[in-house]
N, C-alpha and C positions, 0 to 999 in steps of 0.2 A: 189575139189578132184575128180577127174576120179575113176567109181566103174567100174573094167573090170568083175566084179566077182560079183554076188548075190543071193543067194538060202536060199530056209523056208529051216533050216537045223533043225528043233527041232519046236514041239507043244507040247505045257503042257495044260493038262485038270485039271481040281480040284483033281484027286486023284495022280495025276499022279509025279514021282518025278522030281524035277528040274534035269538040267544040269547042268555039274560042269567044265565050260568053264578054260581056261587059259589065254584067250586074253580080251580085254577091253569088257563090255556092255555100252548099252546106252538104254536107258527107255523110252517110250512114253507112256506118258497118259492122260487119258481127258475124256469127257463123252462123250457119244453114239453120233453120228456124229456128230462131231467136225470136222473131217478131218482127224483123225489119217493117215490114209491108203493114201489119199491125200499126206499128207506130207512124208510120208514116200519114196512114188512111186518118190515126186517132187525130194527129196534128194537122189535118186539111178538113179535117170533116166529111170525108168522101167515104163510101162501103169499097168499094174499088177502085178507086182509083191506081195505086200500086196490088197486082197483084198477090195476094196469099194461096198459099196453096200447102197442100201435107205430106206432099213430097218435099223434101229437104232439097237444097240443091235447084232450086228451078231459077235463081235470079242466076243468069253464067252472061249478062253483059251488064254495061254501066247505061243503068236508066235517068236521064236529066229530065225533071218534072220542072215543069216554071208557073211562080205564085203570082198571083199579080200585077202580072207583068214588069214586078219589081228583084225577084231572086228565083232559085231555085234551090230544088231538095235532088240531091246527087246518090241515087241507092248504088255501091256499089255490090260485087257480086258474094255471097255468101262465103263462108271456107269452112272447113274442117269437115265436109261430109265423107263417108268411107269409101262411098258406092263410087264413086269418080277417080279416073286414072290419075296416077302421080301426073303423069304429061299435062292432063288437061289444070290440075292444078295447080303447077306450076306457071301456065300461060295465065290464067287468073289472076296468080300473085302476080305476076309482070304487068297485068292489066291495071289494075288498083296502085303497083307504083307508080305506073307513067304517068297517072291522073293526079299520083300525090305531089310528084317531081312537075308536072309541066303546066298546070292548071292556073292561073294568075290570077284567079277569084275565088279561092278558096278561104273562107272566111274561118269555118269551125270542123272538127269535124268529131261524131257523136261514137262513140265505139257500145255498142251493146253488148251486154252479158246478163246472163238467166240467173236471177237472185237468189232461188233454190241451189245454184249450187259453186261451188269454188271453181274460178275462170280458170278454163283448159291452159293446154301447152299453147294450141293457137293460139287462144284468148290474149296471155301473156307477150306471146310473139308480135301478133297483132300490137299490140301496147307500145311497145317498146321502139316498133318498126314506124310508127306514127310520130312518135319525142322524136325519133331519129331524123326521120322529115322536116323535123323543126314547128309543131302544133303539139297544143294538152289538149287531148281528146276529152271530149265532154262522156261520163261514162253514163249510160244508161241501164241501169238495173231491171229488166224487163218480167213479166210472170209474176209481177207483185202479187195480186191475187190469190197466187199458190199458195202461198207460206201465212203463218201467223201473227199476227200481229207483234204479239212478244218475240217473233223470232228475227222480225226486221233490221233491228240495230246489230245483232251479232254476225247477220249476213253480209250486211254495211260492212261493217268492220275487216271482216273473212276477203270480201272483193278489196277493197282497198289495198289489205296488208300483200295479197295473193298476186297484185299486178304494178305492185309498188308504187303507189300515189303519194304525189307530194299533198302536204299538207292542205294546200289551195287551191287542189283538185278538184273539179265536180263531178259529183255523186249523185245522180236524182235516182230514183226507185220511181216504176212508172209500171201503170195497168192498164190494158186494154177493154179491161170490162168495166173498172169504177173511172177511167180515165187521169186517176192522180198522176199527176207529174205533168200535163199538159201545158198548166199555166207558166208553169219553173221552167218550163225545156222553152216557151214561147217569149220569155220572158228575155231568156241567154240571145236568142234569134234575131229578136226586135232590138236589144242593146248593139248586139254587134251591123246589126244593117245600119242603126242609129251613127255607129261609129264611124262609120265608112263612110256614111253622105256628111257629116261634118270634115272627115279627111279630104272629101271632094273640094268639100265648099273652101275651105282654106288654102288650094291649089289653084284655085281658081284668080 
């Protein structure tokens, strides 16, 4: 998909109230570098437009980016970092569930984990807390680059069996340096906006 169009149109802090969009969202989440902002920049074609950084820990609100004036990419806020108080993590997690629970354009939402290595306790937590909300999180396997080629499929495998995927689960393995997995993740995006304007058109 060609993004002619991308801007932070909306930040949410902990007290702050959500947006009450009309057009599709799309979810990303993961822990404290992961890549979020990576992926995000790879899937718009932008250097910055979501910020990276190497400090872990720096996304602490919910950033709505809007494409085309057709959807938006929803970063929520990182987790699992040390350095950060129990309290402040906790408001976090309260943050990311009000958006799971109240949000009425939530179309998909992506969960990323680091392919070098078997998904944390959060990882798992995260997972579960998502099916719980009622959505199959699209899992993103990030850092492909790291690891070797022969070691992809057993990694595959390790995240799967580690966060308990069904069968018909999505699993993309994605790089920020060769870009694989763009067209796959672009692909899930484009079907599901696709699906929504034909739900329009039939209510209509």
């Amino acid at each position: 998909m060609h993004i002619h169009q991308a801007e932070l149109e909306t930040v949410c802090g902990i007290t702050s109230k959500l947006p009450v969009n009309t057009q599709p969202e799309f979810a990303f989440v993961g822990k404290s570098n992961v890549g979020k902002s990576s992926l995000i920049n790879s899937l718009v074609n932008r250097k910055a437009l979501a910020r990276t950084s190497s400090q872990p820990g720096k996304t602490q609100t919910i950033n709505f980016y809007r494409l085309n004036e057709a959807f938006y990419f929803v970063d929520l806020p990182g987790y699992g970092y040390a350095k950060v108080s129990q309290e402040l993590k906790a408001k976090w997690g309260k943050m990311i569930e009000r958006y799971l629970k109240t949000s009425g354009q939530l179309k998909l939402v992506f969960l990323l984990v680091d392919i070098r290595h078997e998904p944390s306790g959060n990882d798992k937590d995260m997972y579960r807390w998502i099916v719980w909300h009622g959505f199959r999180p699209v899992v993103v396997a990030t850092k492909l680059d790291k690891i070797n080629r022969s070691q992809q499929e057993k990694q595959k495998k390790l995240i799967r069996s580690a966060l308990g995927m069904e069968a018909e689960d999505v699993l993309i393995p994605f790089s920020a340096v060769s870009k694989q997995g763009i067209a796959e993740l672009w692909e899930i995006i484009s079907a599901a906006c696709g699906a929504d304007r034909k739900a329009e058109e039939e209510h209509k």
